[in-house]
C-alpha positions in Angstrom: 116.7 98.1 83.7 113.5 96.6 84.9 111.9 98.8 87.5 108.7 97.7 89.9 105.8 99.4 91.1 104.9 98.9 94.5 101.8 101.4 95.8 99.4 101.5 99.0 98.3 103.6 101.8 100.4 102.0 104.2 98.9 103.9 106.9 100.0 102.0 109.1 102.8 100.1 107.0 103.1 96.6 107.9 105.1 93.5 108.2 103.2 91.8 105.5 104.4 95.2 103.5 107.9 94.9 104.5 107.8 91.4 103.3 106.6 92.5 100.1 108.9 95.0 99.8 111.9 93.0 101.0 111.0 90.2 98.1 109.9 92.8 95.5 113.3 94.6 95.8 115.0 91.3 94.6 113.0 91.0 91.6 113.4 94.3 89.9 117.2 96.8 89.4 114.8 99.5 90.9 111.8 99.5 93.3 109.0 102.3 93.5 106.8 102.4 96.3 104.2 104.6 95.9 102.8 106.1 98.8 99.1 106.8 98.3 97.3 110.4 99.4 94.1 108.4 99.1 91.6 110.9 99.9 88.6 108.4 100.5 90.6 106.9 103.8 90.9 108.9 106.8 94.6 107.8 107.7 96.7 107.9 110.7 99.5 109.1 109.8 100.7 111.9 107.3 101.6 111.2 103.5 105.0 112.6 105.0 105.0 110.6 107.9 104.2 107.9 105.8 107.2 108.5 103.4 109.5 108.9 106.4 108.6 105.2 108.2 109.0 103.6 104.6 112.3 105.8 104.0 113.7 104.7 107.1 112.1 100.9 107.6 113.7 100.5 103.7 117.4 102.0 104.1 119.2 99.2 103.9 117.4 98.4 100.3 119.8 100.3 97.9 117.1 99.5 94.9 114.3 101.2 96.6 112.9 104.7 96.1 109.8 106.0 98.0 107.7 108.6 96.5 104.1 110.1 97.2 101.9 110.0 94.3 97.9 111.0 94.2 95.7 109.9 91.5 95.8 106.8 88.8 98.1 104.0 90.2 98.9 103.7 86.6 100.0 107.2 85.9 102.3 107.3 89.4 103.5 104.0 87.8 104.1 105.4 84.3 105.8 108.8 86.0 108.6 106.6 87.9 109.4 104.9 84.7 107.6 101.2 85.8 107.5 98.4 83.4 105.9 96.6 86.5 102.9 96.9 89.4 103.6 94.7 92.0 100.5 93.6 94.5 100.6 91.5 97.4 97.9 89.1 98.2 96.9 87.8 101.4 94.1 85.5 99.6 91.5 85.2 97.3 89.2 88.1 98.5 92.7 90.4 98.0 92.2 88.6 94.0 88.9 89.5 93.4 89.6 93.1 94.2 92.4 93.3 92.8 92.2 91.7 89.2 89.3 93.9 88.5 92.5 96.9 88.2 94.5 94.9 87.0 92.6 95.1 83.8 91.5 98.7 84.1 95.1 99.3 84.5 96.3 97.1 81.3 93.5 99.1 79.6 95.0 102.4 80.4 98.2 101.3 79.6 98.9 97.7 77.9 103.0 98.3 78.2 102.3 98.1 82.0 102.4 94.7 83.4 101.2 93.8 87.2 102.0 91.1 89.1 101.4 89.4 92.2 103.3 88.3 95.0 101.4 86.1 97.7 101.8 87.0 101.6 103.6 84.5 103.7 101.5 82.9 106.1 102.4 84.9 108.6 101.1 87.9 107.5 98.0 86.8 105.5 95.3 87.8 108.1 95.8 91.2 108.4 96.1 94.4 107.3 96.3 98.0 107.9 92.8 98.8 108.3 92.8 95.6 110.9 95.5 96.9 113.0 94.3 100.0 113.4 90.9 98.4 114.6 92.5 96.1 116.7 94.8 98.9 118.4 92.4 101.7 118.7 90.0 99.6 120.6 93.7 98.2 123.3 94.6 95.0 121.4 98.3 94.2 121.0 99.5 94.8 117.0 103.4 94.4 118.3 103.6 91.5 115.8 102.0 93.1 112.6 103.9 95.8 112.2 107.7 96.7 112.2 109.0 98.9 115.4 109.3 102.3 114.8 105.4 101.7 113.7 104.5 100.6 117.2 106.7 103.1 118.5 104.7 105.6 117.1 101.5 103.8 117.4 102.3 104.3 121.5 103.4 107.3 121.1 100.3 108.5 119.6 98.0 106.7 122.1 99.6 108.2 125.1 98.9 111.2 123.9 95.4 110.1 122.9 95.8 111.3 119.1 94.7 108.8 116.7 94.7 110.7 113.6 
């Protein structure tokens, strides 16, 4: 059984991610994605929250399992039993940064193979940390992220918590 490894922040998750999930999940008999604490962002939403929006934007995918993880990508990889990260790429900036870990992580652990999946064109200009921007300053992110994101996203605003 061949089993992926798909981690981020997701805070907020978006399309792009569901897209990469949604791909990923055909690829592999099982799909990990690892929700990151990542204690150097100042997220949104909970690690719980998180887990819950992937949890319920992924229920239809009977290969997925969702799981929280904090530290070494490659350990949380290694502790679900992995044989494969999976990154997405929106373009070559997203390469640069992430073939530098790629290495780190085959250097930690050389049974461990990543791989890349490249973003549709639709969702290869932005990300997370763009539609947070965008919203917390009144632009529309409707198409960037799935609904019960937004939902939450306009939830949150009307009661003027962002964080």
């Amino acid at each position: 059984m061949t089993t992926g490894f798909y981690a981020g922040t997701f805070d907020p998750i978006t399309n792009g991610h569901v897209d990469i999930i949604q791909r990923s999940a055909k690829l592999f008999n099982l799909l990990v994605i690892g929700v990151s604490r990542n204690s150097s962002k100042q997220p949104w939403f909970t690690l719980e929250e998180r887990l819950q929006h992937i949890r319920t934007i992924t229920q239809d995918l009977n290969n997925v399992k969702v799981v929280g993880y904090s530290g070494l990508l490659v350990d949380a990889a290694v502790a679900s039993k992995a044989d494969v990260i999976v990154r997405g790429l929106r373009s070559v900036t997203d390469f640069e940064f992430e073939h530098p870990i790629s290495n780190i992580n085959y250097d930690l652990n050389p049974n461990l193979e990543t791989i890349y999946l490249s973003s549709r064109a639709e969702h290869s200009y932005f990300s997370s940390s763009l539609v947070k921007n965008t919203f917390s300053h009144g632009g529309k992110v409707k198409n960037y992220v799935p609904d019960i994101i937004y939902r939450e996203l306009l939830k949150r605003d009307s009661l003027k918590i962002k964080g």
